[in-house]
C-alpha positions as CSV (number, residue, x, y, z in Angstrom):
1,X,6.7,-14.7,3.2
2,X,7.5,-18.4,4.5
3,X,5.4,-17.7,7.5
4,X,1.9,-18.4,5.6
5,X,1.5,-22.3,6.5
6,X,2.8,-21.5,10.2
7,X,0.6,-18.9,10.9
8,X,-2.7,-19.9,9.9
9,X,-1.6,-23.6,11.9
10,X,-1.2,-21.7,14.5
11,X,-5.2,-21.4,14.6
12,X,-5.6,-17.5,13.8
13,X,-8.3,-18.2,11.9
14,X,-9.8,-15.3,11.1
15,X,-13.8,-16.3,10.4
16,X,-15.2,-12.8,9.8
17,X,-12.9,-9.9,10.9
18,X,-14.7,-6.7,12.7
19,X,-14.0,-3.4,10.5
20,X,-11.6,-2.7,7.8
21,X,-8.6,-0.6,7.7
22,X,-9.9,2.4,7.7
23,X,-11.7,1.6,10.7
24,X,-15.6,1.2,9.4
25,X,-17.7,-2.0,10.0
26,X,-18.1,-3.6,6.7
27,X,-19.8,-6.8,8.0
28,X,-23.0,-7.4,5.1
29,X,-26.2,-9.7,5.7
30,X,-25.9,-12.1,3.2
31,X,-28.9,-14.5,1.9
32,X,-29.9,-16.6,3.9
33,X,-28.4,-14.4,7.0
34,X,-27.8,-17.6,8.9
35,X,-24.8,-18.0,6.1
36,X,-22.6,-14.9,8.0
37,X,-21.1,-14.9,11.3
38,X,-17.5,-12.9,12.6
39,X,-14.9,-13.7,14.7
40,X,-13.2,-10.7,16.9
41,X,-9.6,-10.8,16.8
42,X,-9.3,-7.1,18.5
43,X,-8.6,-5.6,15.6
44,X,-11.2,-3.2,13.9
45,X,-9.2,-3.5,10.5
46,X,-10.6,-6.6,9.6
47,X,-13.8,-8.5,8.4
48,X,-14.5,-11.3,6.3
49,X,-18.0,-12.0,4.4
50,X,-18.9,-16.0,3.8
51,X,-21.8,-15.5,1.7
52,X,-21.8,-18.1,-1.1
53,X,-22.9,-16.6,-3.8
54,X,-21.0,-18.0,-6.8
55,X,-19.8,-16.7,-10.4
56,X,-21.6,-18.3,-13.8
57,X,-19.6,-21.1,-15.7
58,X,-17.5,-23.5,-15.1
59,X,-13.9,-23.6,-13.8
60,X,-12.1,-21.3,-11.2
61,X,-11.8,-17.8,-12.3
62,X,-8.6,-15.5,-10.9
63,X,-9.1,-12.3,-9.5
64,X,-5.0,-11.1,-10.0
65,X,-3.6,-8.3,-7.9
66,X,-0.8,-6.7,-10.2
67,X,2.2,-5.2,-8.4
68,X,4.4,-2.4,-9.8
69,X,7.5,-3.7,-9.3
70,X,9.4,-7.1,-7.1
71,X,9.5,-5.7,-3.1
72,X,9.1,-6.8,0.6
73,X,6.2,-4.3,0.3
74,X,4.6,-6.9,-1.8
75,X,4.9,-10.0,0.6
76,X,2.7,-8.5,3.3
77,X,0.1,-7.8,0.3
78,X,0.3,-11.0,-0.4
79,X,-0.7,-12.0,3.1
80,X,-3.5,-10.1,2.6
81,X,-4.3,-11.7,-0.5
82,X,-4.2,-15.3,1.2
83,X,-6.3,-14.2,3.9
84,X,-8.8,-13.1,1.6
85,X,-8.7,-16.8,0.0
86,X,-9.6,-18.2,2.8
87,X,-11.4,-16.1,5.0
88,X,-14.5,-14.7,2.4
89,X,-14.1,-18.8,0.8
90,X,-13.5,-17.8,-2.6
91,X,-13.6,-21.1,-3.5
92,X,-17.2,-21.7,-2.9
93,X,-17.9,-18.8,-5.3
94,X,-15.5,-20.6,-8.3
95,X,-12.9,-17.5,-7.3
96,X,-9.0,-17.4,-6.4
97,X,-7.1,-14.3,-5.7
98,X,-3.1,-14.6,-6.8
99,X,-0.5,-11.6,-6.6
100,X,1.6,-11.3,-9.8
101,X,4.9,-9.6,-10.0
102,X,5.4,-6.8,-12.6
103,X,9.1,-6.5,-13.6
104,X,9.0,-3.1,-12.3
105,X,8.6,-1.6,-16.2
106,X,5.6,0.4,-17.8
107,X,5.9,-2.1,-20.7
108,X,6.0,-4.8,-18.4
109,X,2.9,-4.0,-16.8
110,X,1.4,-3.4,-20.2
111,X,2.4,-6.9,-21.5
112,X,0.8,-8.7,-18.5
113,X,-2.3,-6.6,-18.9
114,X,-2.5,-7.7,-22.7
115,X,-2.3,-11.3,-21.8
116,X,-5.1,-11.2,-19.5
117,X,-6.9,-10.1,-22.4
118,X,-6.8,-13.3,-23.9
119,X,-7.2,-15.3,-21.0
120,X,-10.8,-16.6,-20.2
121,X,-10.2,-17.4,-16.2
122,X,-9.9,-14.1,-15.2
123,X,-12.7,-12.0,-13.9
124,X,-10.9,-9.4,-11.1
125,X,-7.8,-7.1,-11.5
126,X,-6.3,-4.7,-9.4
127,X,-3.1,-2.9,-10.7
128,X,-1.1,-0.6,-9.1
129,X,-0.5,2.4,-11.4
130,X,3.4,2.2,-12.6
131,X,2.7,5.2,-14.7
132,X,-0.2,7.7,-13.3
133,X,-0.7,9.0,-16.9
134,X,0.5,6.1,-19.4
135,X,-2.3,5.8,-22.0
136,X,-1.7,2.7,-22.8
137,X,-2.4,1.0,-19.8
138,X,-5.5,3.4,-19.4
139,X,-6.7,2.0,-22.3
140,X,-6.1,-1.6,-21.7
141,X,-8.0,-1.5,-18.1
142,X,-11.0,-0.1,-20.4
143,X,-10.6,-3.3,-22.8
144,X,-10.5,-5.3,-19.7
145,X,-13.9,-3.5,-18.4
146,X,-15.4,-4.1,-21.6
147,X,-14.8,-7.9,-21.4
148,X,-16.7,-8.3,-18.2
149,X,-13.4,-7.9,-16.0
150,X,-14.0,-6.1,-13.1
151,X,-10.9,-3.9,-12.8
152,X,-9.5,-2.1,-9.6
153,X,-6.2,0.0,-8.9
154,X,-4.5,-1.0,-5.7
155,X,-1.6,1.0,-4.0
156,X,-1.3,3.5,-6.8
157,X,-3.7,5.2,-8.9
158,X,-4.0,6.3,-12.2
159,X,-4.6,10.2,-13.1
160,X,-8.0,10.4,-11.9
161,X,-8.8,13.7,-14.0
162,X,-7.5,11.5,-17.2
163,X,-8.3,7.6,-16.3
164,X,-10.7,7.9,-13.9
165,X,-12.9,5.6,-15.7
166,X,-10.9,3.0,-16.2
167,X,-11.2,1.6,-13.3
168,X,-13.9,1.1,-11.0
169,X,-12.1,2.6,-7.4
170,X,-8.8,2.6,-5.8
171,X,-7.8,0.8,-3.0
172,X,-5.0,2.1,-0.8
173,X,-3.2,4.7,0.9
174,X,-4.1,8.8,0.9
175,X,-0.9,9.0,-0.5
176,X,-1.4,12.8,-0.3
177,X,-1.7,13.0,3.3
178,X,1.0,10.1,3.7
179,X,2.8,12.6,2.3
180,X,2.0,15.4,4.3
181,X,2.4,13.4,7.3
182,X,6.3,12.6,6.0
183,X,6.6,15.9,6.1
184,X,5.3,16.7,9.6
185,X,7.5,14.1,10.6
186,X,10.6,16.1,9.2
187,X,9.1,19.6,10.5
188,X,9.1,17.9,14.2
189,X,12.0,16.2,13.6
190,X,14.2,19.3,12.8
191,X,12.1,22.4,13.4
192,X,14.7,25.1,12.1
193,X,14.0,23.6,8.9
194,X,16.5,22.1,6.5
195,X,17.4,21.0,2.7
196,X,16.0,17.9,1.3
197,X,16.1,15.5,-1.5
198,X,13.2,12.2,-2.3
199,X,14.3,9.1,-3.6
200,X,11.8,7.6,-5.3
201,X,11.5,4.8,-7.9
202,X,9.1,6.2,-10.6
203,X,8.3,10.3,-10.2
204,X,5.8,9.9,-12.2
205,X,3.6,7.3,-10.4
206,X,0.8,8.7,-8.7
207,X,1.9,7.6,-5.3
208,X,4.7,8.9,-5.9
209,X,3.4,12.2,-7.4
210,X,1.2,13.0,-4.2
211,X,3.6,11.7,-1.7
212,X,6.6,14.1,-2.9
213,X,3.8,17.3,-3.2
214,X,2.3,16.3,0.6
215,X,5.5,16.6,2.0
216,X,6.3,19.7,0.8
217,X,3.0,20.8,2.2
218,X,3.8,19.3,5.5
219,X,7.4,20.1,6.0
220,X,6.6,23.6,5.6
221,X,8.5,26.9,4.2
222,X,11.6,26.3,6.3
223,X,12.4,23.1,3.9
224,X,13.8,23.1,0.9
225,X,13.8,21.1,-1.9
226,X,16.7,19.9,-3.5
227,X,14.8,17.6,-5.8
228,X,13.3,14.3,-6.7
229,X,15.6,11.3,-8.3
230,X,14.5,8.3,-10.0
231,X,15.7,5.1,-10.0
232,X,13.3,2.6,-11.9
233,X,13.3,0.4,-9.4
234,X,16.8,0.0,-9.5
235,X,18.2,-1.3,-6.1
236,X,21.6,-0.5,-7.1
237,X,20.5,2.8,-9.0
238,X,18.6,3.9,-5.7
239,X,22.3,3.8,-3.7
240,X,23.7,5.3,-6.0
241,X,21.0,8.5,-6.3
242,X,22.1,8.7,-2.6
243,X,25.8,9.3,-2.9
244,X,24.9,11.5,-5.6
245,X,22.3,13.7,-3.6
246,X,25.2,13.8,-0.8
247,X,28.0,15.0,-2.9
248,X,26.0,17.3,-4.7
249,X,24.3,19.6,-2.4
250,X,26.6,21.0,0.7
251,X,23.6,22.0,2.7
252,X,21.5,18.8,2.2
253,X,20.3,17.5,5.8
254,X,17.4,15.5,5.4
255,X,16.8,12.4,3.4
256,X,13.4,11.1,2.6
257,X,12.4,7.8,0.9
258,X,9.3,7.8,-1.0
259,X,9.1,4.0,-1.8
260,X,10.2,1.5,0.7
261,X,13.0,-0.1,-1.1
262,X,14.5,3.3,-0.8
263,X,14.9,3.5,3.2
264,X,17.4,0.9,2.9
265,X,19.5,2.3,0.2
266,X,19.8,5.6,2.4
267,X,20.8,3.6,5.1
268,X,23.6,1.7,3.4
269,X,25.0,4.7,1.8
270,X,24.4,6.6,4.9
271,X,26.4,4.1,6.6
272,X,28.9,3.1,4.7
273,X,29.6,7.0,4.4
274,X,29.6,7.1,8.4
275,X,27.3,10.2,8.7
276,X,24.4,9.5,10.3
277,X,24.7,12.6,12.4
278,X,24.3,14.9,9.6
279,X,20.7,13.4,8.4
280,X,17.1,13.5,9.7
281,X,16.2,10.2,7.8
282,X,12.5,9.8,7.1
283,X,10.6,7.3,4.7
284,X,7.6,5.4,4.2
285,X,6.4,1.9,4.4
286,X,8.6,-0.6,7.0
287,X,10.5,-3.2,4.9
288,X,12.2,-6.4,7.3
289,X,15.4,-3.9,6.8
290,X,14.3,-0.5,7.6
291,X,12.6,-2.1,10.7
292,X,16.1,-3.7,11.7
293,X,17.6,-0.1,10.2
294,X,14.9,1.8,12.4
295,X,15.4,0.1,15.2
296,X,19.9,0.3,15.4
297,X,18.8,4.2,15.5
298,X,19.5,4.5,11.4
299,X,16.1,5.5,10.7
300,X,14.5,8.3,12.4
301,X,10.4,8.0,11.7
302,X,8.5,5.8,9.1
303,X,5.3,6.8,7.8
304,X,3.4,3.0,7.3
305,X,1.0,2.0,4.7
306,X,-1.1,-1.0,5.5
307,X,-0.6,-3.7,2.0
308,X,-2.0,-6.4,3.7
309,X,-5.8,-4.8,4.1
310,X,-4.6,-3.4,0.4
311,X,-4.6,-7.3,-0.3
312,X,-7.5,-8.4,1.4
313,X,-10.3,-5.3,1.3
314,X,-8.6,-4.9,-2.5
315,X,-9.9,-9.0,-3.0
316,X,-13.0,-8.7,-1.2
317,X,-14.3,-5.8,-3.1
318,X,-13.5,-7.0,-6.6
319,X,-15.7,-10.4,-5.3
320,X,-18.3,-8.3,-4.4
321,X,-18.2,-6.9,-7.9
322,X,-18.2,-10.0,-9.7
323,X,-21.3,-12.0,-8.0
324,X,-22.7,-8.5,-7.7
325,X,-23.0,-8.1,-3.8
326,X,-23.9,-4.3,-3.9
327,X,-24.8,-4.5,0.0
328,X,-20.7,-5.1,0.1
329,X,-19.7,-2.5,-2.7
330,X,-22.3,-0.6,-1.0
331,X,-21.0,-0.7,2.9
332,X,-17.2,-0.6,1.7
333,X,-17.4,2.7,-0.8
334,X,-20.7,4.6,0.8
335,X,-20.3,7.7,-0.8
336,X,-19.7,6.0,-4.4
337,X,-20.7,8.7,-6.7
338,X,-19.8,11.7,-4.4
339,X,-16.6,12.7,-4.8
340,X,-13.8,10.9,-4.3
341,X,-16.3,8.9,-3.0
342,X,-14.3,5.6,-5.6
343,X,-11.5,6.0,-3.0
344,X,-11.1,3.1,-0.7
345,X,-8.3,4.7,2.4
346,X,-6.3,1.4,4.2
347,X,-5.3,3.9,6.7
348,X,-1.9,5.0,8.4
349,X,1.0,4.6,11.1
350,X,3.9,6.9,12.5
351,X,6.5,4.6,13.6
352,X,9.1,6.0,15.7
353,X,12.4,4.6,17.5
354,X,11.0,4.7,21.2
355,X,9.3,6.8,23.8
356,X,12.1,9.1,23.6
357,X,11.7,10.3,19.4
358,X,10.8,13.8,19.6
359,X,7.7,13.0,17.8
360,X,4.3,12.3,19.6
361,X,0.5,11.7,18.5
362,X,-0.5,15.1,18.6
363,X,1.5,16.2,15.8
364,X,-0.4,13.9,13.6
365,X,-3.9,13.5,12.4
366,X,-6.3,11.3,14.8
367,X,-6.8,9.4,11.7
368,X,-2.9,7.9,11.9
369,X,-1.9,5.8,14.3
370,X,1.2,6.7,16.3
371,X,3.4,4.1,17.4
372,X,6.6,3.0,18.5
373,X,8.5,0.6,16.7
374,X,8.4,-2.3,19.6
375,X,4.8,-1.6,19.5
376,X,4.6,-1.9,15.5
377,X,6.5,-5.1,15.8
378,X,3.6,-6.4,18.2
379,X,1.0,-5.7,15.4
380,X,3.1,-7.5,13.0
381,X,3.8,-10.4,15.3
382,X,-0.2,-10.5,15.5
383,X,-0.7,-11.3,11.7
384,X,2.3,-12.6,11.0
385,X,3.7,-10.1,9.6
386,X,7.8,-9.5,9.0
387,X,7.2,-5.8,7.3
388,X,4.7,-3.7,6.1
């Protein structure tokens, strides 16, 4: 995003931020206690530790958030990231978060993975999953564990019957009840039901996995599927599966895109086909153009993920792992050990149109936030923030 500098000269300076994005205070004493203070910004998705507890040897060590692939959904991560830098002072512990940018490949991800291997400034990573079930990349997160790295996945997860152990938790999104919260969206959207194809990049991703089953579930028995297409990431690809999916299936009414690059491929081939009456459009996360798409009436509900606390709680709790702060590890993952207790949730939205979507809160969870899409755009406005 170009609005870093701007924003933070701005003087939102966010000295320790109350809560995290799933809503729980994860303020921590640190030693002496006179070290910590917070700043309230109204938000309860934030908070930022200061303690100064610093890493052994010499030289600044990386802590490297791996994406999946090149998208928007990336930038606001990003953002996240940054504010971590800042905010918990990596600095003074001889830390520095950095996002790098798989090519959107299994191998690619691999490659990087292997090359941290032999790099000795690294001491945090936090992939997101390409591949829930590729071995290899299993295998390397173990390697890097064994080295002294600590190792996170961020925004997808590996199989967590399989891998579990590869990784210490997972920072992100329920993506199973994102899913089933998609598919609420549809059910309330177009209650007689309908036929419906995903669009996804990888189907077998976790996210990806879980989001396409949890919509199923919360669509309902008067949907149904048509089936899932890939495009590898494939911008071009990802139109295409579109025009496909339309010419292929007569009775095909509802069009749902899994990852967030793929809300504005159904829009342009939705467009530029000129039937927008004939689809309840639903997809997750809000790219700049699904917001713009959402908001000339192309886009009927988003379900929103939150990749900037993915970014910052994702960087705060692999610092807490590496100077061993287990009052932080402690307060952010309090049932560690329990199950599921490694899971890390950033929470939530429903973003509609307006007022006037047929949707409403009490469709939904009270753990997701309901919102319409002025609304939304205030929250992004307040971090600075073009998509999320």
């Amino acid at each position: 995003m170009n609005s870093r500098s701007r924003r933070w000269s701005r003087g939102v300076c966010i000295a320790l931020v109350t809560g995290w994005f799933v809503g729980c205070d994860t303020s921590v004493p640190q030693s002496p206690p006179s070290q910590s203070s917070t700043t309230d910004h109204g938000d309860p998705n934030l908070r930022s530790d200061t303690g100064s507890a610093s890493i052994s040897g010499s030289g600044t060590k990386r802590i490297i958030i791996l994406t999946n692939g090149d998208s928007p959904f990336w930038d606001a991560c990003r953002e996240g990231l940054n504010a971590a830098n800042s905010e918990l002072k990596l600095a003074s512990s001889g830390l520095k978060a950095v996002l790098d940018v798989n090519d959107g490949t299994p191998q690619g991800q691999l490659s990087k993975l292997q090359q941290y291997a032999t790099q000795g400034d690294i001491a945090g990573v936090g992939v997101s999953a390409i591949d829930a079930n590729n071995v290899a990349v299993a295998d390397e997160l173990r390697s890097l564990q064994k080295k002294g790295i600590k190792v996170l996945t961020i925004d997808s997860d590996l199989d967590r019957t399989q891998f579990r152990d590869s990784r210490f938790a997972f920072v992100g999104t329920d993506n199973l009840a994102g899913g089933e919260t998609l598919g609420a969206c549809a059910k309330g959207l177009r209650s007689a039901g309908g036929e419906y194809v995903t669009f996804v990049g990888r189907t077998g991703a976790q996210n990806a996995i879980e989001r396409i089953e949890g919509f199923g579930q919360g669509a309902g028995e008067n949907f149904v599927d048509r089936g899932k297409m890939a495009d590898d990431t494939d911008k071009a690809l990802a139109r295409e599966n579109v025009r496909n999916a339309i010419r292929n299936h007569a009775g095909l009414n509802v069009l749902v895109g899994i990852w967030s690059y793929n809300a504005p491929a159904i829009v342009d081939v939705v467009r530029e086909l000129n039937r927008r009456k004939d689809f309840t459009i639903v997809v997750f996360d809000a790219e700049p153009g699904a917001i713009a798409a959402m908001k000339e009436g192309q886009i009927d509900a988003m379900v929103v993920q939150n990749p900037f606390a993915m970014g910052f709680q994702g960087v705060k709790l692999m610092r807490a792992m590496i100077v061993d702060d287990q009052a932080t590890i402690a307060e952010m993952l309090p049932n560690y050990g329990q199950t599921d207790g490694d899971i890390l949730d950033t929470g939530l939205k429903v973003v509609v149109p307006g007022d006037d979507s047929p949707l409403n809160a009490d469709r939904f969870k009270n753990s997701v936030e309901f919102l319409a899409l002025p609304s939304f755009q205030e929250w992004l406005m307040k971090y600075g923030l073009t998509g999320s």
